[in-house]
C-alpha positions in Angstrom: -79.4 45.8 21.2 -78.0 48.9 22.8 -75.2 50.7 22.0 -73.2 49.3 24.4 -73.7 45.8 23.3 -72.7 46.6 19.4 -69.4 48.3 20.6 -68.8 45.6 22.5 -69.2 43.1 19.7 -67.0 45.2 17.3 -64.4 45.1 20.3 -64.5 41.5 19.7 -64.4 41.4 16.1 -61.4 43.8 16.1 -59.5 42.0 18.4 -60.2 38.6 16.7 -58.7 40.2 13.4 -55.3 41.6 15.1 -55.5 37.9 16.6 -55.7 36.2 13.5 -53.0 38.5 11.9 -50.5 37.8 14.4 -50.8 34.4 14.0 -50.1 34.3 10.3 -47.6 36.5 10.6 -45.9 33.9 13.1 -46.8 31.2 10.8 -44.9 32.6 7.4 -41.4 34.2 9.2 -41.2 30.7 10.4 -41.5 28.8 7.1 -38.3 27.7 5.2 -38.4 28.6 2.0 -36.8 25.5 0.1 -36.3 24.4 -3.1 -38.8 22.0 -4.6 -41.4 22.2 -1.9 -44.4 23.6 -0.7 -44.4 26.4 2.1 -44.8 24.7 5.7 -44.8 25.9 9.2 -41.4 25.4 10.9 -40.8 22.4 13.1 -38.8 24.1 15.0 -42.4 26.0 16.6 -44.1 22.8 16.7 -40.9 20.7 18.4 -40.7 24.4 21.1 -43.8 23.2 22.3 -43.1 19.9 23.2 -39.5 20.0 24.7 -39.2 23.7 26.3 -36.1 22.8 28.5 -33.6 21.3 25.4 -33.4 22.5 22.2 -34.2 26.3 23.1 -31.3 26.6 25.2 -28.8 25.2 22.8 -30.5 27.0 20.3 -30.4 30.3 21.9 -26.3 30.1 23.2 -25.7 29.4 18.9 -28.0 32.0 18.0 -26.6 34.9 19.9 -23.3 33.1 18.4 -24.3 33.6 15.2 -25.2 36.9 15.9 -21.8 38.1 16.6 -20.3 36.2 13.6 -22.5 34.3 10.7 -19.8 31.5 11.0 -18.8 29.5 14.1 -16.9 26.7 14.1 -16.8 24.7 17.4 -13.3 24.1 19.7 -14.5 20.9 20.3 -13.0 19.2 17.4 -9.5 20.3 16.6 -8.4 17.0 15.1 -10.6 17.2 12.1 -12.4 21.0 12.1 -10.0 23.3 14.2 -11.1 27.0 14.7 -8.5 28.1 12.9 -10.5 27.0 9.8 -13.2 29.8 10.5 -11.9 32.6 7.6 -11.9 29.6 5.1 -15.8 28.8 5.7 -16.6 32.5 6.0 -14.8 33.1 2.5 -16.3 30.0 1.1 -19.7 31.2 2.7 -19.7 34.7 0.7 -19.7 32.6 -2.8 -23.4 31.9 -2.4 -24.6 35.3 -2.8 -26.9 34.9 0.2 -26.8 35.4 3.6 -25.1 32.7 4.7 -24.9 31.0 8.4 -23.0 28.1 9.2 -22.5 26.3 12.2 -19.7 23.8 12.7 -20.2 21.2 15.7 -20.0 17.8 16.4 -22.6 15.2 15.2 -25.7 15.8 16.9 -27.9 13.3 18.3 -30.8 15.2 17.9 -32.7 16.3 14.5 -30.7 18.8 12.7 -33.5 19.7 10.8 -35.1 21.0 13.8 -31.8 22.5 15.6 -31.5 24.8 12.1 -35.1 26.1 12.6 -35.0 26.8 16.7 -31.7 29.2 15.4 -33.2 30.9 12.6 -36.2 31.7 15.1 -34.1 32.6 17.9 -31.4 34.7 15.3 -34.7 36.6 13.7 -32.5 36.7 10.5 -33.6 35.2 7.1 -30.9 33.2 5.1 -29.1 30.3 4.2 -28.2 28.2 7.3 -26.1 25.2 7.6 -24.8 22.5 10.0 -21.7 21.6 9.5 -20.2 18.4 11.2 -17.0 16.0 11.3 -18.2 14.4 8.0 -19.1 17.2 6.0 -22.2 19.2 5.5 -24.9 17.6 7.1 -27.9 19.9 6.9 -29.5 23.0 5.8 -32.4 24.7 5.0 -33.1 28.4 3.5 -35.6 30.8 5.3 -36.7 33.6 3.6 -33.9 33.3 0.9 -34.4 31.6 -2.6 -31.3 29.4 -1.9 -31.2 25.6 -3.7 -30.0 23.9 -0.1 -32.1 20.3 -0.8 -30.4 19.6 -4.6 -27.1 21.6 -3.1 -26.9 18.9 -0.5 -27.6 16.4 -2.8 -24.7 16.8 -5.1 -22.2 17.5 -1.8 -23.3 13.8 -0.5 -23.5 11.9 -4.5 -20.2 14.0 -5.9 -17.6 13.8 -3.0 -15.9 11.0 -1.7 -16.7 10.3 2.2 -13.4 11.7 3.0 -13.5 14.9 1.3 -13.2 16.6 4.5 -15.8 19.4 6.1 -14.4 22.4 4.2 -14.0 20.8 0.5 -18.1 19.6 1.8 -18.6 23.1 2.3 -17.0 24.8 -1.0 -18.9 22.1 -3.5 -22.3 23.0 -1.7 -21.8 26.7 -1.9 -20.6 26.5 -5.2 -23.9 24.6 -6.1 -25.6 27.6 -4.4 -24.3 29.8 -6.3 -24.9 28.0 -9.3 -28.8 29.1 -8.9 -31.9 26.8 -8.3 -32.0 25.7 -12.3 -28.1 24.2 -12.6 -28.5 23.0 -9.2 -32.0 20.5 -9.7 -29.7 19.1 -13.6 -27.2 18.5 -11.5 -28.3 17.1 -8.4 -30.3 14.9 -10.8 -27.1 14.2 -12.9 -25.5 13.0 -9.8 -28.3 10.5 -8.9 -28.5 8.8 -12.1 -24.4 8.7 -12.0 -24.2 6.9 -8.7 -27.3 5.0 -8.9 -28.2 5.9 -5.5 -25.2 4.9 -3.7 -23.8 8.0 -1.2 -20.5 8.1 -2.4 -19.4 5.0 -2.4 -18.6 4.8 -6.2 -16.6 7.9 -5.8 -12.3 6.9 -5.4 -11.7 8.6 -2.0 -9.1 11.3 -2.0 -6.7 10.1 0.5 -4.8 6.7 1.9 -4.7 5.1 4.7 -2.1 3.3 6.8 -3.2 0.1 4.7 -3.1 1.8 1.7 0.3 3.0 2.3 1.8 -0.4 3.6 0.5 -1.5 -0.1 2.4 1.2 -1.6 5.5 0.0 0.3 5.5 -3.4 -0.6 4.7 -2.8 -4.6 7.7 -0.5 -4.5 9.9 -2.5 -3.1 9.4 -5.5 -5.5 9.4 -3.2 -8.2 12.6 -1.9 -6.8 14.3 -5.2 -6.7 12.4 -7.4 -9.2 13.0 -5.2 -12.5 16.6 -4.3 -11.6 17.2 -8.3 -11.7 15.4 -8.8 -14.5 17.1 -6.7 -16.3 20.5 -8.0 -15.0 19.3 -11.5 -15.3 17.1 -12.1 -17.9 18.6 -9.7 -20.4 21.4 -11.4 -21.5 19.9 -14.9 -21.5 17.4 -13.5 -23.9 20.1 -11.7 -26.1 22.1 -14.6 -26.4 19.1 -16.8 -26.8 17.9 -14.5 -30.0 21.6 -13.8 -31.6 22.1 -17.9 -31.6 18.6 -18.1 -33.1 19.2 -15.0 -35.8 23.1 -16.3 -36.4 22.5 -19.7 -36.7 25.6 -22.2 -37.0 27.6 -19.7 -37.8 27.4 -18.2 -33.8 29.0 -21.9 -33.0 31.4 -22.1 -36.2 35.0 -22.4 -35.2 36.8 -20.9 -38.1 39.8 -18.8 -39.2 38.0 -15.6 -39.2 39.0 -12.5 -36.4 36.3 -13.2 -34.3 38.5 -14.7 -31.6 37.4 -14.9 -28.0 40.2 -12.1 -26.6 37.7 -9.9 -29.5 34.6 -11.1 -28.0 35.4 -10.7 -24.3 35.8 -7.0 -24.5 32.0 -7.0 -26.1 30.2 -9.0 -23.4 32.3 -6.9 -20.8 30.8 -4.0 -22.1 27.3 -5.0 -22.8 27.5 -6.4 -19.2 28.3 -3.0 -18.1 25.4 -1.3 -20.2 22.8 -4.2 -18.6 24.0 -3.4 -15.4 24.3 0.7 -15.8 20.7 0.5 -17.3 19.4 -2.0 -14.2 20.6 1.0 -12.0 18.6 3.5 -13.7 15.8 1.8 -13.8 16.3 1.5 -10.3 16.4 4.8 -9.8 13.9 5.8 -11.7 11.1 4.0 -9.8 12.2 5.1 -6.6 11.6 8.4 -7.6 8.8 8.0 -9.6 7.3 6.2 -6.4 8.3 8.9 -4.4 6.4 11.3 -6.2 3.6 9.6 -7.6 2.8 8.1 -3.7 3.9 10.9 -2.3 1.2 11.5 0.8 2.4 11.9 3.9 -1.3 12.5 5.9 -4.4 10.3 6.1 -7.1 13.1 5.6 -7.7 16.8 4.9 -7.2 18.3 8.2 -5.4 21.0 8.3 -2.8 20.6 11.0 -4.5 22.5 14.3 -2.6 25.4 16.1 -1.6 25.3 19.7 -4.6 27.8 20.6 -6.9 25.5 18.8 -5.8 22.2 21.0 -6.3 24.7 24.4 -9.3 26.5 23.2 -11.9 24.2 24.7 -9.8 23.3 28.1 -9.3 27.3 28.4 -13.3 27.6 28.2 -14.4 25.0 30.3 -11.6 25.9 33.0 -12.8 29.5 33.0 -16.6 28.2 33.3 -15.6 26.6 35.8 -13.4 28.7 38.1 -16.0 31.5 37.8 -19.5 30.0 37.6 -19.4 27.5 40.2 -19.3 23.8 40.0 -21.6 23.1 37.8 -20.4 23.8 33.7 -22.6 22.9 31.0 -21.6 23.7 27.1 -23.4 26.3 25.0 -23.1 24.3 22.3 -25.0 20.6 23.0 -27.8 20.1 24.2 -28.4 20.7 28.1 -29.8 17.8 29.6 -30.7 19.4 33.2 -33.4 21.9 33.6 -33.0 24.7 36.6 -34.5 22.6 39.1 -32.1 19.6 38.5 -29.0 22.4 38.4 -30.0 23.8 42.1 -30.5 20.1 43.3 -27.3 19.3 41.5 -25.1 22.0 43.2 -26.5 21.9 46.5 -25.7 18.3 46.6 -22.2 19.5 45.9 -22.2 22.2 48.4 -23.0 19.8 51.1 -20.1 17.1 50.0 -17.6 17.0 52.9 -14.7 15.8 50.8 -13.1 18.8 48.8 -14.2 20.4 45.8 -16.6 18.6 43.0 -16.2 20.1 39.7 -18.8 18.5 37.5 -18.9 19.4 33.5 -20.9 18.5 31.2 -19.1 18.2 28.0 -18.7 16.0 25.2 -16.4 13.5 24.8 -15.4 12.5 21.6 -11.8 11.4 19.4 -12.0 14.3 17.4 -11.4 16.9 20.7 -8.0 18.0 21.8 -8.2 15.5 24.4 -8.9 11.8 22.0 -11.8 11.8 23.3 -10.1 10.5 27.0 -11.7 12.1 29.8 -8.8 11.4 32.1 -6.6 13.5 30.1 -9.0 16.1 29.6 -9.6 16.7 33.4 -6.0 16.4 34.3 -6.4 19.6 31.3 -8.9 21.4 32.8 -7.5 20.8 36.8 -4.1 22.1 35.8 -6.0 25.4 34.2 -8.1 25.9 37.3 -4.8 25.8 39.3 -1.1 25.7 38.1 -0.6 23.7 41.4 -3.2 21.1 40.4 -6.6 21.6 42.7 -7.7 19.0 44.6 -11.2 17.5 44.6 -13.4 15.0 42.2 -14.2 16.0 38.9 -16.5 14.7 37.1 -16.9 14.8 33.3 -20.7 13.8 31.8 -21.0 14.0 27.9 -24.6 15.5 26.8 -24.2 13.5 23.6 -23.7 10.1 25.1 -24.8 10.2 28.1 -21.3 8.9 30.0 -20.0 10.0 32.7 -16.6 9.7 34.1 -15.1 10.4 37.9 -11.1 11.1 38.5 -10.8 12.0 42.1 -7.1 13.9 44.0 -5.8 13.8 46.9 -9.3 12.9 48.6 -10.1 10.8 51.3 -12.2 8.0 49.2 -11.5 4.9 48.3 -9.7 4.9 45.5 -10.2 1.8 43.5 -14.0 2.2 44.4 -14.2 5.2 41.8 -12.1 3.6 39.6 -13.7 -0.1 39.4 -17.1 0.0 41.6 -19.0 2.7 40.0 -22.2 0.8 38.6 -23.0 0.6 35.6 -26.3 2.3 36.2 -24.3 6.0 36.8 -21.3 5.5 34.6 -23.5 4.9 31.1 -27.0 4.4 32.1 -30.1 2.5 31.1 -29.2 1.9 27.8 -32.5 -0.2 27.5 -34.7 3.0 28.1 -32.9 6.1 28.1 -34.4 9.3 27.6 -33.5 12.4 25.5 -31.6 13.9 28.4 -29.8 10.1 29.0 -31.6 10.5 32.9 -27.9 12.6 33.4 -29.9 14.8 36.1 -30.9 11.5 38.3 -27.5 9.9 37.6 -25.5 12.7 38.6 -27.6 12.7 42.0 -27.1 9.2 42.5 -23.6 10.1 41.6 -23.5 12.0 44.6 -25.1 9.6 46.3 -21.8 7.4 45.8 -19.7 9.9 46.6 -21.3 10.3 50.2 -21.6 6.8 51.0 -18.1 5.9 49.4 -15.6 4.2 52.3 -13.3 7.0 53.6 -9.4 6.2 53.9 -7.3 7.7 56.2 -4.9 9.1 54.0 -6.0 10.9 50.9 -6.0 9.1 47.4 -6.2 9.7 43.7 -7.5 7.5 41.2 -6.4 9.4 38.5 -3.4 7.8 36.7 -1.9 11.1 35.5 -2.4 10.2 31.9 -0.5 12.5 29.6 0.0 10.1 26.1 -2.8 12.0 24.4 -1.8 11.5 20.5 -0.6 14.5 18.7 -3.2 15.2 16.2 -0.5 15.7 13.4 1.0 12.4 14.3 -2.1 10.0 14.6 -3.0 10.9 10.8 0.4 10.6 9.7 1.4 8.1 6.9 4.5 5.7 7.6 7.1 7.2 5.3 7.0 5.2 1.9 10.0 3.3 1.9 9.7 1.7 5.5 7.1 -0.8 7.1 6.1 -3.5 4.2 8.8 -1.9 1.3 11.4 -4.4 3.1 9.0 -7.3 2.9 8.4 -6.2 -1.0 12.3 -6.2 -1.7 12.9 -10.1 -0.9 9.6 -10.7 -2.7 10.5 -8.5 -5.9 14.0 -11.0 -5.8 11.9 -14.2 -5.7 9.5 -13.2 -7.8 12.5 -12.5 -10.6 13.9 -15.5 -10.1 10.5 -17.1 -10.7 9.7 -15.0 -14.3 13.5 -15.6 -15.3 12.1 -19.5 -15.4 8.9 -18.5 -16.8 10.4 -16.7 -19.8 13.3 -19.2 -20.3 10.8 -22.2 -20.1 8.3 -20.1 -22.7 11.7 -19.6 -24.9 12.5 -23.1 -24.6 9.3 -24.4 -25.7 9.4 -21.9 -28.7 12.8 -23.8 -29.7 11.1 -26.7 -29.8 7.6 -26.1 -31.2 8.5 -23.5 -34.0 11.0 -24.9 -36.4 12.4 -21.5 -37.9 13.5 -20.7 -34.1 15.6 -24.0 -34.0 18.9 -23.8 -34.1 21.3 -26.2 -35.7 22.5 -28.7 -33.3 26.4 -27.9 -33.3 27.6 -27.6 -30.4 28.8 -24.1 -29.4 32.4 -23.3 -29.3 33.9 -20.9 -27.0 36.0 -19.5 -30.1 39.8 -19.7 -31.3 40.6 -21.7 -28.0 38.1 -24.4 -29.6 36.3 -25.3 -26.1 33.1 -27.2 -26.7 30.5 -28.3 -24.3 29.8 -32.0 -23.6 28.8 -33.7 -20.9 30.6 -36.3 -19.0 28.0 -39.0 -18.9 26.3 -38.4 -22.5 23.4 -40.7 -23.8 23.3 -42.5 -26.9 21.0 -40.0 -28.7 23.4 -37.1 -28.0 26.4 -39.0 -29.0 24.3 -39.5 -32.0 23.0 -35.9 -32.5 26.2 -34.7 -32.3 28.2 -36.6 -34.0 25.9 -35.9 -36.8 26.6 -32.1 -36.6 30.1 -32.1 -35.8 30.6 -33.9 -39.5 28.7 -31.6 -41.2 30.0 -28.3 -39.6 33.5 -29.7 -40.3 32.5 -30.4 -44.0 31.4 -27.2 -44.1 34.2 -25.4 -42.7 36.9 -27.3 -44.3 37.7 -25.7 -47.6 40.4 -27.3 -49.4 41.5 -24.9 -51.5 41.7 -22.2 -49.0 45.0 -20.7 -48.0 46.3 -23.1 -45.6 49.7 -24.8 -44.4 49.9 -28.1 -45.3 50.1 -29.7 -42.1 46.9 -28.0 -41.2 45.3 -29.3 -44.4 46.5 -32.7 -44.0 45.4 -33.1 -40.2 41.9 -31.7 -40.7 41.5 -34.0 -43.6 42.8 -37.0 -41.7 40.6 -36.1 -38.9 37.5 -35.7 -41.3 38.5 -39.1 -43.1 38.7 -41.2 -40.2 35.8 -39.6 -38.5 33.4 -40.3 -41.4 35.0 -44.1 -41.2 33.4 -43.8 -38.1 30.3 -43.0 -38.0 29.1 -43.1 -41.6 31.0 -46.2 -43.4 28.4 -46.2 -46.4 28.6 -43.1 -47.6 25.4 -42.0 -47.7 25.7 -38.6 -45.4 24.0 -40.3 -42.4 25.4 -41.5 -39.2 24.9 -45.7 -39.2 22.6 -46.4 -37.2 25.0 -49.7 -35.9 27.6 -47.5 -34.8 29.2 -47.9 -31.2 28.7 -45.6 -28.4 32.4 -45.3 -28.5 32.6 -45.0 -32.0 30.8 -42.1 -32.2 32.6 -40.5 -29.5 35.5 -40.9 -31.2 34.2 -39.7 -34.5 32.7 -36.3 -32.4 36.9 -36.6 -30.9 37.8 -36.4 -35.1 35.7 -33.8 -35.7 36.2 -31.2 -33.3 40.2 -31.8 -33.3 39.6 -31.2 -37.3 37.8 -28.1 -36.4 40.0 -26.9 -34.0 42.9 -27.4 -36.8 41.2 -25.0 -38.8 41.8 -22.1 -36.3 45.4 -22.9 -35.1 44.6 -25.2 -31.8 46.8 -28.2 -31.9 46.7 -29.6 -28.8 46.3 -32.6 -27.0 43.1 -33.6 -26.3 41.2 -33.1 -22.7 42.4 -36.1 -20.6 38.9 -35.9 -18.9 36.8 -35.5 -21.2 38.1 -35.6 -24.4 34.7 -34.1 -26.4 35.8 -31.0 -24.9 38.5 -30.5 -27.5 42.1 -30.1 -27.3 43.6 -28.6 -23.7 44.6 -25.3 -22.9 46.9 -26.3 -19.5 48.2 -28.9 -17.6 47.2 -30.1 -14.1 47.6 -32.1 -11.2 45.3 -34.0 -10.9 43.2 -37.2 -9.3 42.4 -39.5 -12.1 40.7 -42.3 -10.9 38.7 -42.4 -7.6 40.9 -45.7 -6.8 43.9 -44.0 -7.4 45.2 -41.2 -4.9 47.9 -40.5 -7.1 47.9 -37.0 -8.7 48.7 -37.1 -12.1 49.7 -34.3 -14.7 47.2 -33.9 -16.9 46.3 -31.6 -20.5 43.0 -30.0 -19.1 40.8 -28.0 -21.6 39.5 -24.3 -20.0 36.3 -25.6 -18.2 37.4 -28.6 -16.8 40.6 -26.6 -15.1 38.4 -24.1 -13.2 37.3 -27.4 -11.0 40.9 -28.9 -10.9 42.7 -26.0 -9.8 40.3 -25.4 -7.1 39.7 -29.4 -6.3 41.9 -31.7 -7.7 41.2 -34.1 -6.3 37.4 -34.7 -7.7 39.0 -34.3 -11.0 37.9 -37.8 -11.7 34.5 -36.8 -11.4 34.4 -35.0 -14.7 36.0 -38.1 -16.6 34.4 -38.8 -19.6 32.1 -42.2 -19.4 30.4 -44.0 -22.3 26.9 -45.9 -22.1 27.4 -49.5 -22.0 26.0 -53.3 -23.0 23.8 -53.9 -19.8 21.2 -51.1 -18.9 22.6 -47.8 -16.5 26.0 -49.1 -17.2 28.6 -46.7 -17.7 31.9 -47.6 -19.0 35.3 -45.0 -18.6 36.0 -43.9 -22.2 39.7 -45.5 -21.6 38.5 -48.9 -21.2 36.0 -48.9 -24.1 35.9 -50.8 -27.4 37.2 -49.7 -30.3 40.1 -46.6 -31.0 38.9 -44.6 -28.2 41.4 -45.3 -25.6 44.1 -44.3 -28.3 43.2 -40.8 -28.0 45.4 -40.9 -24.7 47.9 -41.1 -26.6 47.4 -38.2 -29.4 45.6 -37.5 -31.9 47.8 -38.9 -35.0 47.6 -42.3 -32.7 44.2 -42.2 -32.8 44.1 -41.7 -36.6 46.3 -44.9 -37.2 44.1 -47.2 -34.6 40.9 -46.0 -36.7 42.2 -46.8 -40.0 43.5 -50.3 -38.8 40.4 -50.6 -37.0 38.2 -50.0 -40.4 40.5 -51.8 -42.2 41.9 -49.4 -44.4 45.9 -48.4 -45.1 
């Protein structure tokens, strides 16, 4: 071979080596160095190849971003990320000890994973990058930096709740960063055996919401209510309940001690006051312990955005716009038109005879200063371009959907045909078969296509409808103040549901009566004290008349001391009434009420006793003309006696039966004493029964005689 030919051949040998150099030179500054995996050639290369026209673009615009700062956080989502938040990610960014780039934007439809990689190529900068979204961290990947991102991640999406918020995303995974590759795998690990695979779901979110808070409203208003009542209510039924079971027979004794009832009215008065002084505490103390323990007032951990954050975005886009032509496409998403679609696009609006067409191509979405309403954002935008509002047909087309929306001023088209005739076809698309780019450069020309043929009108019209109720963004996540909305509802229900464990407890305390014997008390009836008041019915059965009878002689035999220091009348007319009592109602001796004896009889022999009783503590009185088991009067009354007779009559009352006859005297008779009788249901008036009964009408000693006659003795 000549000389020639071997210099030609090392030629080729040289230049194969520099070849093959190059390309693994390409190959490794495009790997992403992560944690736990093998080194791999970056799909952002691989994905260049394919799709030239999308993701380089958007790639490139956030690259030379980055460039100028290592954090960026988006305008377009003010609600829930607004700029204003940028020094806390680039603080919270310097904690991982790497270079650090983060990039806050809305959701992206396309592969983040990718969209990381085309940045890091086009940026030329190894480090830690991360995508930050409206959820929280929601990828990352490390290039040429021994950064943990994979297991960081991994604890950010097991450990949080789902609404931590972006920037408490943000500070767990850069904290895990920092923590090195070692403590980040335990964890990360830790965290997946914890929640068993579940994303968070196991974890108690971190804020309310509007149902949350009506629950906390209604709780607090039935707590509000329903323990103050309680307390009022069921207090002293309980205290009275125990003292009668702890005191026994001597709660309902009538004797000569200084226990009188002017004594014991001062007491109840006062532990009435205390009950109700306590119920008012208590109801103070829960509304303030609900104030503070609920005391959220926002749905989520935004921070509350700043008036340049809510204009940022319609500033940009109206300056885009008013300097670039009519054609405005946003760094930050994806562009969906290549060149050749963007000359078509603009000549098409060059040509259009009907005013200005200001298309943009911006994403829509509930997070932006707007609520995601594209009305509201042109009218934005249109009053940026021009303080005097220009006129023309704006069109908004959202890279990320793939909608696109048409408000139209003061132009001579139809008006209701933009509003209600655009098909389907331009105003969403195919959704069937849509492509990356959503087909937004052949809808927008058969966008214009409808704009030429649309009808004209002779006057100019606007299908806007000058929207301008965009929520304020501190407002919409808001909490209804706690003691409003439901906490009404919850103060009836707290009253009912009192009322309801008042009958709960007494029926429970009833039933302990019964069942346990050491919580029975004796059967006396209780007195109200020195005015000797008892309780009785006015239409008493048999058994009670037996009952009671039973334990009105035994109290009086136990209260009647005869060799205590009394006057001799009193001595004599308890022992009368005790004698002719026990002729009554126990004519063996043997202690026990016969089991013969009259329904009258025993009422009478109760009559004896409780007069005897009464004797004992000063009260001699005539009996109660209504009911004479009450025990001797306290007044006198007018009265209506009988229901036959219309006549009022004067009357000795005893304390509870002249509460009803001074207010209505005339149902006095309704509280008159009746006596079972011979047939069954019948009901006899205690003045017209057999036996010494009636004689009580006439006094006590009379009633003594007609006994004694009655039994026979002198």
């Amino acid at each position: 071979m000549s000389p020639y030919g071997w210099r030609r051949l090392a030629f080729l040998a040289t230049l194969c080596s520099l070849l093959l150099l190059a390309v693994g030179a390409t190959l490794a500054s495009a790997t992403p160095a992560r944690a736990g995996t093998s080194t791999q050639v970056s799909k952002a290369t691989q994905d260049d190849k394919a799709a030239p026209t999308e993701a380089p673009t958007q790639a490139a615009a956030l690259a030379a971003l980055l460039r100028a700062d290592p954090v960026y956080v988006t305008d377009q989502l003010p609600r829930d990320i607004p700029r204003s938040a940028a020094p806390d990610f680039a603080k919270l960014a310097k904690r991982t000890g790497v270079p650090t780039y983060v990039l806050v934007l809305p959701t992206q439809t396309s592969d983040g994973d990718r969209l990381l990689g085309a940045v890091h190529d086009r940026l030329g900068r190894d480090g830690l990058y991360v995508l930050v979204d409206e959820t929280g961290v929601s990828e990352a990947a490390a290039f040429g930096v021994r950064a943990p991102a994979a297991d960081a991640f991994t604890v950010t999406l097991y450990e949080l709740p789902y609404d931590a918020g972006p920037l408490l995303s943000f500070e767990r995974f850069a904290d895990v960063i920092a923590q090195g590759p070692g403590k980040a795998a335990e964890r990360a690990d830790a965290a997946r055996k914890k929640y068993g695979g579940d994303t968070g779901e196991d974890v108690d979110k971190m804020h309310i919401d509007p149902v949350d808070r009506d629950n906390q409203s209604f709780v607090t208003g039935i707590a509000l209510t329903g323990v103050p009542l309680l307390i009022i209510g069921l207090s002293p039924y309980v205290r009275r309940w125990w003292r009668r079971r702890v005191t026994g027979s001597s709660s309902t004794r009538v004797t000569g001690s200084t226990s009188t009832k002017e004594e014991a009215a001062p007491r109840r008065l006062t532990a009435r006051r205390v009950e109700a002084g306590l119920a008012v505490l208590v109801a103070g103390a829960i509304a303030l312990g609900a104030a503070l323990l609920f005391g959220q007032d926002t749905a989520d951990a935004t921070p509350p955005p700043t008036a340049s954050d809510l204009s940022s975005r319609v500033e940009r886009v109206a300056d885009g716009l008013r300097e670039s032509g009519p054609l405005y496409s946003d760094p930050e998403s994806p562009h969906p038109l290549d060149s050749e679609q963007r000359r078509e696009l603009v000549d098409r609006i060059k040509e259009f005879d009907q005013g200005p067409v200001h298309v943009a191509l911006v994403p829509q979405l509930s997070e932006d200063e707007s609520g995601g309403e594209p009305e509201i954002f042109v009218e934005a935008v249109r009053q940026k371009i021009d303080a005097k509002g220009d006129r023309g047909v704006y069109v908004v087309a959202d890279p990320l959907t793939g909608s696109i929306d048409v408000v139209t001023y003061d132009v001579r088209i139809d008006a209701n045909r933009i509003a209600f005739d655009l098909p389907d076809s331009i105003r969403y698309g195919d959704d069937d078969d849509r492509s990356t780019d959503h087909q937004l450069g052949e809808r927008l020309g058969d966008l214009m296509t409808f704009l030429d043929k649309a009808p004209r009108t002779k006057h100019a019209e606007t299908s806007s409808i000058r929207m301008d109720d965009k929520p304020e963004p501190v407002e919409e996540n808001a909490l209804s103040p706690l003691f409003s909305g439901d906490f009404w509802p919850g103060l009836m229900v707290g009253a009912v549901a009192a009322g309801l464990l008042f009958g709960i407890v007494a029926a429970v305390l009833g039933i302990l009566r019964l069942a346990v014997p050491g919580l029975r008390r004796p059967r006396t009836p209780s007195t109200a004290s020195a005015t000797a008041s008892f309780e009785a019915p006015p239409d008493p059965s048999r058994d009670y008349l037996r009952r009671t009878a039973r334990d009105e002689l035994q109290a009086l035999a136990t209260e009647f001391d005869p060799d205590a220091a009394l006057s001799s009348a009193v001595r004599t007319r308890v022992w009368d009434c005790l004698d002719a009592a026990t002729l009554l109602a126990d004519r063996d001796p043997d202690g026990h009420v016969d089991d013969d004896t009259t329904p009258a009889d025993l009422a009478a022999a109760i009559v004896l006793a409780r007069v005897g009783r009464s004797a004992l503590v000063g009260a001699d009185k005539p009996c109660c003309a209504l009911n004479p088991l009450h025990g001797p009067a306290t007044g006198w009354r007018d009265a209506q006696y009988a229901a036959d007779d219309q006549r009022l009559r004067t009357i000795p009352v005893c304390a509870q039966c002249r509460v009803l006859v001074t207010v209505q005297p005339r149902l006095a008779y309704t509280l008159r004493l009746t006596l079972p009788g011979a047939g069954r249901g019948e009901r006899v008036p205690y003045e017209e029964a057999s036996g010494p009964l009636p004689a009580v009408a006439n006094g006590v000693p009379q009633l003594i005689r007609q006994v004694r006659e009655y039994a026979g003795v002198q």
